[in-house]
PDB file of N, CA, C and O in Angstrom:
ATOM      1  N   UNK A   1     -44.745 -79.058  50.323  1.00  0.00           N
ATOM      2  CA  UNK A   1     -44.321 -78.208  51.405  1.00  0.00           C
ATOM      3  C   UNK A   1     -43.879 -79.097  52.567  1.00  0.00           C
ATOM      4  O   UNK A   1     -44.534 -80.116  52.788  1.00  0.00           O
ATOM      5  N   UNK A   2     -42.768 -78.780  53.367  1.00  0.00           N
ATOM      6  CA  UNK A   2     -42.284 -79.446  54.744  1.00  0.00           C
ATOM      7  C   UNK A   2     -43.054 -78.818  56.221  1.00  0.00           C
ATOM      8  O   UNK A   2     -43.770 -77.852  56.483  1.00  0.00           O
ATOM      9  N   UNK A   3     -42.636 -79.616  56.754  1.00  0.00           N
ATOM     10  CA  UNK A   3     -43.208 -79.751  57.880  1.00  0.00           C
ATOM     11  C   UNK A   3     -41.908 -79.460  58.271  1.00  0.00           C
ATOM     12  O   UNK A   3     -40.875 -79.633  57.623  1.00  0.00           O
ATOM     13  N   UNK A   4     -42.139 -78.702  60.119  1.00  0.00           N
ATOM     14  CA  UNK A   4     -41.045 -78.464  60.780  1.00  0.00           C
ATOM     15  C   UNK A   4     -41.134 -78.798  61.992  1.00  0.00           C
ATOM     16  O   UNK A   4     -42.325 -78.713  62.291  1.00  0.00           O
ATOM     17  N   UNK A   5     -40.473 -79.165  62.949  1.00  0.00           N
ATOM     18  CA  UNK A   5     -41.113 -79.236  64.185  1.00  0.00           C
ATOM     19  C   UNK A   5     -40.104 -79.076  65.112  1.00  0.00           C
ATOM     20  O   UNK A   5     -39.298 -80.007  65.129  1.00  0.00           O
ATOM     21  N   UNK A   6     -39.879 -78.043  66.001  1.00  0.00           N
ATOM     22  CA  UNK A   6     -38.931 -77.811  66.873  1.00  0.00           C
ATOM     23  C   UNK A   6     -39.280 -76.814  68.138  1.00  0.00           C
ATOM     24  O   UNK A   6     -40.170 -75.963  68.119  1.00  0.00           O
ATOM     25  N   UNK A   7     -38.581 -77.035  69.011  1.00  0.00           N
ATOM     26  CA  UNK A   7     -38.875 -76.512  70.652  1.00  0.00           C
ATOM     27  C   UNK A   7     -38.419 -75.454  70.466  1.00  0.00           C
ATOM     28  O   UNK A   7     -37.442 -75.217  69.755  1.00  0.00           O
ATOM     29  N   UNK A   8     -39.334 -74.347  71.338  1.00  0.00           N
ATOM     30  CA  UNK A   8     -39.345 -73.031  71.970  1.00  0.00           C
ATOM     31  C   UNK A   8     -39.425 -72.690  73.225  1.00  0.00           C
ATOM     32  O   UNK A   8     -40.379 -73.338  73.658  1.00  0.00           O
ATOM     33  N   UNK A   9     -38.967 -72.026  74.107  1.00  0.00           N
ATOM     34  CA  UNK A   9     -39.173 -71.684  75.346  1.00  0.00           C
ATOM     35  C   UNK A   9     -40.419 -71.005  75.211  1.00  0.00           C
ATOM     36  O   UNK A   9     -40.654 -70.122  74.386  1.00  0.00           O
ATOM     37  N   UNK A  10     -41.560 -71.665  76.447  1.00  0.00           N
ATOM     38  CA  UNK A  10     -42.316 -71.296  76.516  1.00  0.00           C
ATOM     39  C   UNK A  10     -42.699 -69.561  76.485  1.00  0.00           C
ATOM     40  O   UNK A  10     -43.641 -69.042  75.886  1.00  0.00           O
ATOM     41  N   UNK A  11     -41.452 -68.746  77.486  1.00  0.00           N
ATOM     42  CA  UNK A  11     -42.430 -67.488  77.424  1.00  0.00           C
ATOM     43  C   UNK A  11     -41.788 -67.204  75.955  1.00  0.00           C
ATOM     44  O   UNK A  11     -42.229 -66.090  75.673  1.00  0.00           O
ATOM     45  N   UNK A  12     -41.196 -67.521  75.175  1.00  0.00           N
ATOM     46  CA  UNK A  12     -41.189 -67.074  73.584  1.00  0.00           C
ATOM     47  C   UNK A  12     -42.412 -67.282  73.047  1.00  0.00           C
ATOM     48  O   UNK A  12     -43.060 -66.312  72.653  1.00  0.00           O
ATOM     49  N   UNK A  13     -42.936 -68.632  72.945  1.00  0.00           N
ATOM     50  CA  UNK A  13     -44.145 -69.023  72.558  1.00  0.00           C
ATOM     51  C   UNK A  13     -45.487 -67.967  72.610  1.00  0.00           C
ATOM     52  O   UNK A  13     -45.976 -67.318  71.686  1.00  0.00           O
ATOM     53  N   UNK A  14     -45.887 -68.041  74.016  1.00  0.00           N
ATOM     54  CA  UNK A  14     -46.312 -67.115  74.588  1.00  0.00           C
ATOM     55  C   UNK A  14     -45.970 -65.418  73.819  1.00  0.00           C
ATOM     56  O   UNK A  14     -46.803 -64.840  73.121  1.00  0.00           O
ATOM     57  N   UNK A  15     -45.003 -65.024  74.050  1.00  0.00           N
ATOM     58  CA  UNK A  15     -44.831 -63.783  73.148  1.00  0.00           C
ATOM     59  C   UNK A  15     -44.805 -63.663  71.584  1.00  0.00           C
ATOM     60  O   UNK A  15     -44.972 -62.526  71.141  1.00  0.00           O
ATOM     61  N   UNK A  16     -44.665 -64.423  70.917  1.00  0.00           N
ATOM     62  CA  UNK A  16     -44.794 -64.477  69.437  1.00  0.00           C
ATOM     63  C   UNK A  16     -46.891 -64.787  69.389  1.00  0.00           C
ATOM     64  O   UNK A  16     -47.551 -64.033  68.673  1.00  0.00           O
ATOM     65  N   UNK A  17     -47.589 -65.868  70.178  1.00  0.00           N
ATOM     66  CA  UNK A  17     -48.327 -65.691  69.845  1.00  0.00           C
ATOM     67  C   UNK A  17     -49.774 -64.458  70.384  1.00  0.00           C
ATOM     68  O   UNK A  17     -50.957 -64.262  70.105  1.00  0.00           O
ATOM     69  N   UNK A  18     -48.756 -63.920  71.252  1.00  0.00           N
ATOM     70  CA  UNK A  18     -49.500 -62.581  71.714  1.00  0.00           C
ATOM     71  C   UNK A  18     -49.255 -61.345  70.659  1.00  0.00           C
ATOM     72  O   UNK A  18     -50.131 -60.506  70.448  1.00  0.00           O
ATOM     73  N   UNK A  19     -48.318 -61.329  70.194  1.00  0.00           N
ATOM     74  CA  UNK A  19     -47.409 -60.414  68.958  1.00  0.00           C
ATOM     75  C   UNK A  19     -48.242 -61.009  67.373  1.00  0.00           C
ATOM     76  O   UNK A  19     -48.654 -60.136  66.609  1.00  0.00           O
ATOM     77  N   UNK A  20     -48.400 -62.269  67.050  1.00  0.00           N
ATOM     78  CA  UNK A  20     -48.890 -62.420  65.902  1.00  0.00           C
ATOM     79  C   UNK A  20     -50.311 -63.902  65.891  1.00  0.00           C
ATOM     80  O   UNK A  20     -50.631 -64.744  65.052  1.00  0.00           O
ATOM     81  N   UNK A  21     -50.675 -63.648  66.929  1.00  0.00           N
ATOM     82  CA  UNK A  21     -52.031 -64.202  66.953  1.00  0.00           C
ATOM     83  C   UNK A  21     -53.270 -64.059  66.360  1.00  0.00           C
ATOM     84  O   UNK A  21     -54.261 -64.667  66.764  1.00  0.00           O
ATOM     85  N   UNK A  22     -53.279 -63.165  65.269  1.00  0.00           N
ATOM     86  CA  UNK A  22     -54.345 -63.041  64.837  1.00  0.00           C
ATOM     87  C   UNK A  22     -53.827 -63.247  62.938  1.00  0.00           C
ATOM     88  O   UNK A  22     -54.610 -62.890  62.058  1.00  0.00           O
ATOM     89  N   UNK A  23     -52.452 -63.853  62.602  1.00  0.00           N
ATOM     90  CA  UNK A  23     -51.606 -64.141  61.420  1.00  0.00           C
ATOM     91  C   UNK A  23     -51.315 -64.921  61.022  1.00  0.00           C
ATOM     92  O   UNK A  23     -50.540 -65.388  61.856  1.00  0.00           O
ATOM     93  N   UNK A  24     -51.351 -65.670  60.078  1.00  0.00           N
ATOM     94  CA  UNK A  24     -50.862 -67.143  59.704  1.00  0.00           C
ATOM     95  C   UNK A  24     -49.349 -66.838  59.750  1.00  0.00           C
ATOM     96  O   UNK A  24     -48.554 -66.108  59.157  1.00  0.00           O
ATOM     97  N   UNK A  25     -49.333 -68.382  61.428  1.00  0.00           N
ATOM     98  CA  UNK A  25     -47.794 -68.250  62.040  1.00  0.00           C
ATOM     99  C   UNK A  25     -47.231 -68.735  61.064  1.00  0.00           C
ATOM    100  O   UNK A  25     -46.184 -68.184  60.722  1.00  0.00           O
ATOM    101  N   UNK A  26     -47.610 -69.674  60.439  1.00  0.00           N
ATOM    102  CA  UNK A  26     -46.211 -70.341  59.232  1.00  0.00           C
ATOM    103  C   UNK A  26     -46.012 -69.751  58.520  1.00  0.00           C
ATOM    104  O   UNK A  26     -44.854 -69.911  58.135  1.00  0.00           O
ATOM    105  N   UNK A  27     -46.778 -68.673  57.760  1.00  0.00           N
ATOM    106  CA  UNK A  27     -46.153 -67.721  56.986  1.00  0.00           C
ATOM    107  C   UNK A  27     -45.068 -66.820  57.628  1.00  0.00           C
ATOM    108  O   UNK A  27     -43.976 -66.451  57.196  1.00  0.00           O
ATOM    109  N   UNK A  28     -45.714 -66.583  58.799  1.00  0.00           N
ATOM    110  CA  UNK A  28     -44.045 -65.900  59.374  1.00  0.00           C
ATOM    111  C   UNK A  28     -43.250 -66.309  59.921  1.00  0.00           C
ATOM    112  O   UNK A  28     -42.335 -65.532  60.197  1.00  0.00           O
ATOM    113  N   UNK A  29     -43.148 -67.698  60.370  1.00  0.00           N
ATOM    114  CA  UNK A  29     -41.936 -68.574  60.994  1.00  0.00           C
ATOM    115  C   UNK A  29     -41.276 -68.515  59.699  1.00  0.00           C
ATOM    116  O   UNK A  29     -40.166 -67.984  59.728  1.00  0.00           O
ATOM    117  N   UNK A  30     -41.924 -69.167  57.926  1.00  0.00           N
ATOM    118  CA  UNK A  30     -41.228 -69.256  57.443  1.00  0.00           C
ATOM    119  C   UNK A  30     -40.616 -67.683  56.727  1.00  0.00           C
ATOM    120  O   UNK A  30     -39.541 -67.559  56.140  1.00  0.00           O
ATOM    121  N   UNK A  31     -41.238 -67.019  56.878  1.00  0.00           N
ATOM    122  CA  UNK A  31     -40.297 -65.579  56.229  1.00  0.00           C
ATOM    123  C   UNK A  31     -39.591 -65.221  57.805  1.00  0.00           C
ATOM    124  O   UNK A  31     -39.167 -64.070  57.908  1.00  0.00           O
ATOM    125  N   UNK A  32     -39.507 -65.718  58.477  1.00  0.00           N
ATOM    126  CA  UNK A  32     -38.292 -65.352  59.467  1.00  0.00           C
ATOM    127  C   UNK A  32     -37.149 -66.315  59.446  1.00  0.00           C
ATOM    128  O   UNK A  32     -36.121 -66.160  60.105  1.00  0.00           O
ATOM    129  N   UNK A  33     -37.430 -67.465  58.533  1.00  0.00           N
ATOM    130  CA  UNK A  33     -36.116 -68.599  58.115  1.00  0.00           C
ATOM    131  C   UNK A  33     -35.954 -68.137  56.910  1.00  0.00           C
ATOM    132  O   UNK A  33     -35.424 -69.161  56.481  1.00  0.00           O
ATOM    133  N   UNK A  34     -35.973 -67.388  55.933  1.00  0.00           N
ATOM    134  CA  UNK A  34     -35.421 -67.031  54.785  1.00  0.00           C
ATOM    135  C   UNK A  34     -34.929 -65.956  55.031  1.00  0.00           C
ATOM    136  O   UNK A  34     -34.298 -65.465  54.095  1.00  0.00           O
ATOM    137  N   UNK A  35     -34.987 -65.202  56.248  1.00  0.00           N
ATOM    138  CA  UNK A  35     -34.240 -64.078  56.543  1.00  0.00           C
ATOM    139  C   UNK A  35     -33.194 -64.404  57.012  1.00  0.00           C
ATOM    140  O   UNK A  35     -32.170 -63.810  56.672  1.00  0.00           O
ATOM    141  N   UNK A  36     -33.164 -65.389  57.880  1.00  0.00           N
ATOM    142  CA  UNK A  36     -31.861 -66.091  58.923  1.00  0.00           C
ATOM    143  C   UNK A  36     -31.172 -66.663  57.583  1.00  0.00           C
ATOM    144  O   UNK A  36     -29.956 -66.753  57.747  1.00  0.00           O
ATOM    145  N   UNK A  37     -31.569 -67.048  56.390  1.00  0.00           N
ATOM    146  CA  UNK A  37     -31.102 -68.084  55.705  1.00  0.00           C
ATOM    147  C   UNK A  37     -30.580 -67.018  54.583  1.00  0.00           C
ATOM    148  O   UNK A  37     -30.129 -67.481  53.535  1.00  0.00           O
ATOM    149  N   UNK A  38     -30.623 -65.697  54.760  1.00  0.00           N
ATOM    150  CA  UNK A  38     -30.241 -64.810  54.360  1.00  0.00           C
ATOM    151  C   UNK A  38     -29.430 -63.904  54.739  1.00  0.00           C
ATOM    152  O   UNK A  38     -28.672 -63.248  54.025  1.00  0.00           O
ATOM    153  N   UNK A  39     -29.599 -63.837  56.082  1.00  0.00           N
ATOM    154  CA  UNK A  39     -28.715 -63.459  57.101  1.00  0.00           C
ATOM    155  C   UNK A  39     -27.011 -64.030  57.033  1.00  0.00           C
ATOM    156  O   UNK A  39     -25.966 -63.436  56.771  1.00  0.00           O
ATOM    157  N   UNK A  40     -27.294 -65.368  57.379  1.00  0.00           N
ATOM    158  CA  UNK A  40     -26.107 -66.245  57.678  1.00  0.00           C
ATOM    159  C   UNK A  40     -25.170 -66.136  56.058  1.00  0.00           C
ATOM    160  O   UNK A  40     -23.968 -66.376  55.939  1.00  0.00           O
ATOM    161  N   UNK A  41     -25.916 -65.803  55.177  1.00  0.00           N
ATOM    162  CA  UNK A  41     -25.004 -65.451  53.562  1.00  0.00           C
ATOM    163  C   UNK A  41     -24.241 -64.798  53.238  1.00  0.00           C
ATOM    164  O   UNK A  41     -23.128 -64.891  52.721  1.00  0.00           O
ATOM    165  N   UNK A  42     -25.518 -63.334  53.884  1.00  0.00           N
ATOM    166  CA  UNK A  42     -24.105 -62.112  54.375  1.00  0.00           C
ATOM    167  C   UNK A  42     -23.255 -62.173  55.048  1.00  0.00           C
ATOM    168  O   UNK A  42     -22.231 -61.539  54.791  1.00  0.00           O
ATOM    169  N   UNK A  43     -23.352 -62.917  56.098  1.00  0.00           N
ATOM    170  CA  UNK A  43     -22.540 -63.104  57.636  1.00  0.00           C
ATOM    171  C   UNK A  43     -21.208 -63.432  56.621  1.00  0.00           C
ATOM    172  O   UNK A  43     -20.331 -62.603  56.378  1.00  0.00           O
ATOM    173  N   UNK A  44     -21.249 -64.894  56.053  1.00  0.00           N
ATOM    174  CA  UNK A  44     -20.574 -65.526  55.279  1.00  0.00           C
ATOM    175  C   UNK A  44     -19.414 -64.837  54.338  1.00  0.00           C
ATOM    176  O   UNK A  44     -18.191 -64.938  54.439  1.00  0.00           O
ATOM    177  N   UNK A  45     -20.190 -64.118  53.409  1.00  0.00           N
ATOM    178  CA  UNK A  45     -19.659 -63.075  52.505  1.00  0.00           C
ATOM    179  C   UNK A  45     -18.657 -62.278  53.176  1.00  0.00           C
ATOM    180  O   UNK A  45     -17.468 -62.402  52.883  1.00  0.00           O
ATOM    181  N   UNK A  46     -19.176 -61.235  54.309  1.00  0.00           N
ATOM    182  CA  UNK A  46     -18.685 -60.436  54.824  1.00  0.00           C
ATOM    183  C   UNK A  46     -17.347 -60.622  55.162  1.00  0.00           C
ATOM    184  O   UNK A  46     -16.493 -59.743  55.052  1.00  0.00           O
ATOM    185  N   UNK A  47     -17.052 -62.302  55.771  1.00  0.00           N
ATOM    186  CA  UNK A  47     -15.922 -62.696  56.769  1.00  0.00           C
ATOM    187  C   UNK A  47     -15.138 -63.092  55.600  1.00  0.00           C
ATOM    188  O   UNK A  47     -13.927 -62.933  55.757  1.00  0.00           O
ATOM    189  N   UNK A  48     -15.550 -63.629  54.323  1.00  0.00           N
ATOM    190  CA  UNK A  48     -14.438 -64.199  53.231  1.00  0.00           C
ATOM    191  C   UNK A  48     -14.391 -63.005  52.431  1.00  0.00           C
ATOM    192  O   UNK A  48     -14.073 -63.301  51.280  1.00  0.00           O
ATOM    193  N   UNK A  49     -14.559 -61.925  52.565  1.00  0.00           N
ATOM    194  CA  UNK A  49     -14.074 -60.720  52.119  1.00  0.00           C
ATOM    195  C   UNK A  49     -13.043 -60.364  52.992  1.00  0.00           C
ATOM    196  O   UNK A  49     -11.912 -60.009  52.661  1.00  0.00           O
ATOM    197  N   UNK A  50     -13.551 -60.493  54.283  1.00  0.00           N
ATOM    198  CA  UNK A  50     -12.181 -59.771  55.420  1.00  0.00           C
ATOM    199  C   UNK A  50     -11.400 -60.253  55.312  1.00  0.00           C
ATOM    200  O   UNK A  50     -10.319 -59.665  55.342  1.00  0.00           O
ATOM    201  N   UNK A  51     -11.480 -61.618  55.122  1.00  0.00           N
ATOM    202  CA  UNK A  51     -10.308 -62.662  55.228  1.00  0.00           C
ATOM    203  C   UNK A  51      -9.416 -62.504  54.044  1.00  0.00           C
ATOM    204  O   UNK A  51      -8.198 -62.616  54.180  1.00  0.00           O
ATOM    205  N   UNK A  52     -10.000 -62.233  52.812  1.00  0.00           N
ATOM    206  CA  UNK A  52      -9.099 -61.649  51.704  1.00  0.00           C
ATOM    207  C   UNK A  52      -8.141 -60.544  51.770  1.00  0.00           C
ATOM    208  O   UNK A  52      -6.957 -60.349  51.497  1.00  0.00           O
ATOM    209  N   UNK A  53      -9.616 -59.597  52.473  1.00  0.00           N
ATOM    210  CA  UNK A  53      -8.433 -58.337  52.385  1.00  0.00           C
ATOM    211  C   UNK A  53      -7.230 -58.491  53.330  1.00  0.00           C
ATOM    212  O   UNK A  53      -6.239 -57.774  53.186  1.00  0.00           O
ATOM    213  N   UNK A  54      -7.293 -59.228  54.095  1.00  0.00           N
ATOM    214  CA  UNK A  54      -6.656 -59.004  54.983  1.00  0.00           C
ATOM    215  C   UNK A  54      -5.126 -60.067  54.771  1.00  0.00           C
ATOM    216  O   UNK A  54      -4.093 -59.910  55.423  1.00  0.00           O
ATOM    217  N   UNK A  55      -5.280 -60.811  54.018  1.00  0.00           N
ATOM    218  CA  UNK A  55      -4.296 -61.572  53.601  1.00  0.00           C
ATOM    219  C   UNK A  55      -3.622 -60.675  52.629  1.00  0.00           C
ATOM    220  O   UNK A  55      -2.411 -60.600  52.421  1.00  0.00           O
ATOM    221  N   UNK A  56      -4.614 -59.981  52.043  1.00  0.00           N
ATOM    222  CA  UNK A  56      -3.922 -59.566  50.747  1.00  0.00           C
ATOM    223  C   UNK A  56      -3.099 -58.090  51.132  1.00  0.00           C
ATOM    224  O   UNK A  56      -2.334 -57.700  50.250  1.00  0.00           O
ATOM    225  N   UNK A  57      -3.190 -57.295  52.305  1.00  0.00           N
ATOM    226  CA  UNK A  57      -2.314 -56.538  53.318  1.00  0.00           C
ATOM    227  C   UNK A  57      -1.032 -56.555  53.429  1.00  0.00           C
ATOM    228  O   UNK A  57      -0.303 -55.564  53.464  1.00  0.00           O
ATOM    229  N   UNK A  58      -0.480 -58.484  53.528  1.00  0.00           N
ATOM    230  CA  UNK A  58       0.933 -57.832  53.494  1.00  0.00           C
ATOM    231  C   UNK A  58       2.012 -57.890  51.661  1.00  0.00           C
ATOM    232  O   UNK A  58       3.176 -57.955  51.266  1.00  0.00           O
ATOM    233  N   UNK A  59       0.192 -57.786  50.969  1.00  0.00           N
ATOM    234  CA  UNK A  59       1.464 -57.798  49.645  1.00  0.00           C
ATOM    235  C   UNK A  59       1.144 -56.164  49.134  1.00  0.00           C
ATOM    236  O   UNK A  59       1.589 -55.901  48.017  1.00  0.00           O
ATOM    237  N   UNK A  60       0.545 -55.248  49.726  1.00  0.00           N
ATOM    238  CA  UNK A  60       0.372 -54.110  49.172  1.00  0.00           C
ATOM    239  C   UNK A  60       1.064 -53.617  49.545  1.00  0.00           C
ATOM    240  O   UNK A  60       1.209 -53.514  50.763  1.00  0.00           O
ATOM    241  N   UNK A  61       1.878 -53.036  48.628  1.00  0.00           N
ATOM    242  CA  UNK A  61       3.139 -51.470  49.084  1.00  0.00           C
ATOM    243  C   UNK A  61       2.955 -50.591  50.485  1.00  0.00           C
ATOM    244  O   UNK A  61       1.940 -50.023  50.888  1.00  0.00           O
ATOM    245  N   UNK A  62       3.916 -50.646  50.929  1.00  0.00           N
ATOM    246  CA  UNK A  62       3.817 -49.673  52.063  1.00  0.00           C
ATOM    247  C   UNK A  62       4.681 -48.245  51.970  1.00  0.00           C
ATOM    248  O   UNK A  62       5.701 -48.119  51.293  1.00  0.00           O
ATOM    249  N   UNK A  63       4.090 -47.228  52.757  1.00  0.00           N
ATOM    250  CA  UNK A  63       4.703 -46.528  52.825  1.00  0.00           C
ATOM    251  C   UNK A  63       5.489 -46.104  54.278  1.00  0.00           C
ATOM    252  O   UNK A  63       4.786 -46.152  55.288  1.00  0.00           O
ATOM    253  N   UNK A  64       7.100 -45.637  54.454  1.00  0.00           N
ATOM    254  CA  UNK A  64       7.292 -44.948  55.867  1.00  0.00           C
ATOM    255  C   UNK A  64       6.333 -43.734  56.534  1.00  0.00           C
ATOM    256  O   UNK A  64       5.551 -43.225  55.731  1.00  0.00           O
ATOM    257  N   UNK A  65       6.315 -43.436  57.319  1.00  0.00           N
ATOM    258  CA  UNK A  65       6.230 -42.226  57.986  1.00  0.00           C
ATOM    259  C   UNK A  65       6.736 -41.016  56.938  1.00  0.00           C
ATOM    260  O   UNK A  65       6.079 -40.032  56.600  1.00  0.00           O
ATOM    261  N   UNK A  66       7.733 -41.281  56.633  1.00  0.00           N
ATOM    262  CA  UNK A  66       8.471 -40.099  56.099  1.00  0.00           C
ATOM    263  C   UNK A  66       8.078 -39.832  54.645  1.00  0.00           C
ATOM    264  O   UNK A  66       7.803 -38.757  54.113  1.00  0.00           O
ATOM    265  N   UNK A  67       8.113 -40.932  54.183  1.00  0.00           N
ATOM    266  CA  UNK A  67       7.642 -40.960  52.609  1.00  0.00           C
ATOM    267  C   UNK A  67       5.642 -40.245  52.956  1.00  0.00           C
ATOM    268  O   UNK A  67       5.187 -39.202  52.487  1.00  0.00           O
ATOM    269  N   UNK A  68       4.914 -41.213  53.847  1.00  0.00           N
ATOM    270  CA  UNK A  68       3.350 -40.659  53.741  1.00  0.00           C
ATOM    271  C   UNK A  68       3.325 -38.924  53.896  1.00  0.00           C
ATOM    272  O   UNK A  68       2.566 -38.207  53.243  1.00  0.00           O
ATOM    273  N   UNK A  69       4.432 -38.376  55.012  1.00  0.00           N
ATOM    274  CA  UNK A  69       4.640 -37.391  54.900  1.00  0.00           C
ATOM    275  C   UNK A  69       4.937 -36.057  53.591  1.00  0.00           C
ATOM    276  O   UNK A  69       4.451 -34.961  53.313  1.00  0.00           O
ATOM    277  N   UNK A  70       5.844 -36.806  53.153  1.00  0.00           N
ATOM    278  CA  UNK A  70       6.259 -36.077  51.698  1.00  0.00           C
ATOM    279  C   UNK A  70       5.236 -35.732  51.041  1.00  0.00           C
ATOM    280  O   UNK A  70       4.816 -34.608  50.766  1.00  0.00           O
ATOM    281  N   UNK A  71       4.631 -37.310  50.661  1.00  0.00           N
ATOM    282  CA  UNK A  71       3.470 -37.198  49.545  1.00  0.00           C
ATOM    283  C   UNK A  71       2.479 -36.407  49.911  1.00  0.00           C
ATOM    284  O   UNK A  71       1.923 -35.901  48.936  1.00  0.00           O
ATOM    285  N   UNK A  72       2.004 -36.076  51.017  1.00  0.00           N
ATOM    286  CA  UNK A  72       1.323 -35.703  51.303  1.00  0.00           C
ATOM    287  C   UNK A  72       1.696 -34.193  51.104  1.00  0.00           C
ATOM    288  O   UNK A  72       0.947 -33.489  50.426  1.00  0.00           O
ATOM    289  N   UNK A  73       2.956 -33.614  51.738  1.00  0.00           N
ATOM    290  CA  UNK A  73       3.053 -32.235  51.384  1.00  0.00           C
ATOM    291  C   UNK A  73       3.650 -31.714  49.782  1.00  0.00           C
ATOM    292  O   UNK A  73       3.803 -30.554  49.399  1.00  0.00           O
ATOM    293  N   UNK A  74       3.919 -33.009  49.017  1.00  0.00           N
ATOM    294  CA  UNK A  74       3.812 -32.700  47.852  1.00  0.00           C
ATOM    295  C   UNK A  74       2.795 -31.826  47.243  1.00  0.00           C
ATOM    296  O   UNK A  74       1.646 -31.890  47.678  1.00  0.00           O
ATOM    297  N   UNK A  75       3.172 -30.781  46.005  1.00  0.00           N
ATOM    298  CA  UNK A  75       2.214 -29.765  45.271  1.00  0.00           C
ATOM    299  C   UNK A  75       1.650 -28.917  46.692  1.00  0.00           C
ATOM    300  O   UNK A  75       0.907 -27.971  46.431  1.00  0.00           O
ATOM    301  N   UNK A  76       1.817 -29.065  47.557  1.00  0.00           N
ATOM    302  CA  UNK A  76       1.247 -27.693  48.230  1.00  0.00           C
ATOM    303  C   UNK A  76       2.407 -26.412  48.244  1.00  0.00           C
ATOM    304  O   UNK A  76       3.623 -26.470  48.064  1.00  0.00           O
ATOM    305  N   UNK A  77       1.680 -25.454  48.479  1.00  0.00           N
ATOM    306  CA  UNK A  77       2.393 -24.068  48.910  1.00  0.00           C
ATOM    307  C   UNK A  77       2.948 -24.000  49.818  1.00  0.00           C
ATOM    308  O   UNK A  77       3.486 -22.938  50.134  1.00  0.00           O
TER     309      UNK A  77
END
C-alpha cells in the first residue's frame, strides 16, 4: 500500500475531520480518489464523444427549410 502526503487548507481539515472523525480517514480519502479517478474518465469519455459527434456534423446530410417542411407534412391529411 502507498503512502500519500499532501496539503489542505486548514478550515478543510478541520471540516472533514469534524464530518468523519469517528472513521478510518484513509479509507475515505482513498474512496474519494477512485471516485475523482473515476470522475475524470467520464469527464474524458464525454468530451471525445462530443468531439466526434461534432466533427462528424458536417458529413451528415442536411436538410433545407423547405424540404424539413415537406417531410414533415408528408402522409398527413
Amino acid at each position: 500500500m502507498a503512502t500519500v502526503n499532501f496539503s489542505v487548507p486548514d478550515d478543510v481539515k478541520v471540516a472533514f475531520d469534524r464530518a468523519f472523525g469517528d472513521q478510518n480517514k484513509s479509507a475515505i480519502i482513498a474512496d474519494l480518489m477512485r471516485k475523482a479517478v473515476a470522475d475524470a474518465s467520464r469527464r474524458k469519455q464525454r468530451e471525445d464523444i462530443f468531439r466526434k459527434l461534432t466533427q462528424r456534423r458536417s458529413q451528415r446530410p442536411s436538410l433545407s427549410g423547405e424540404q424539413a417542411r415537406a417531410a414533415r407534412a408528408m402522409g398527413r391529411p
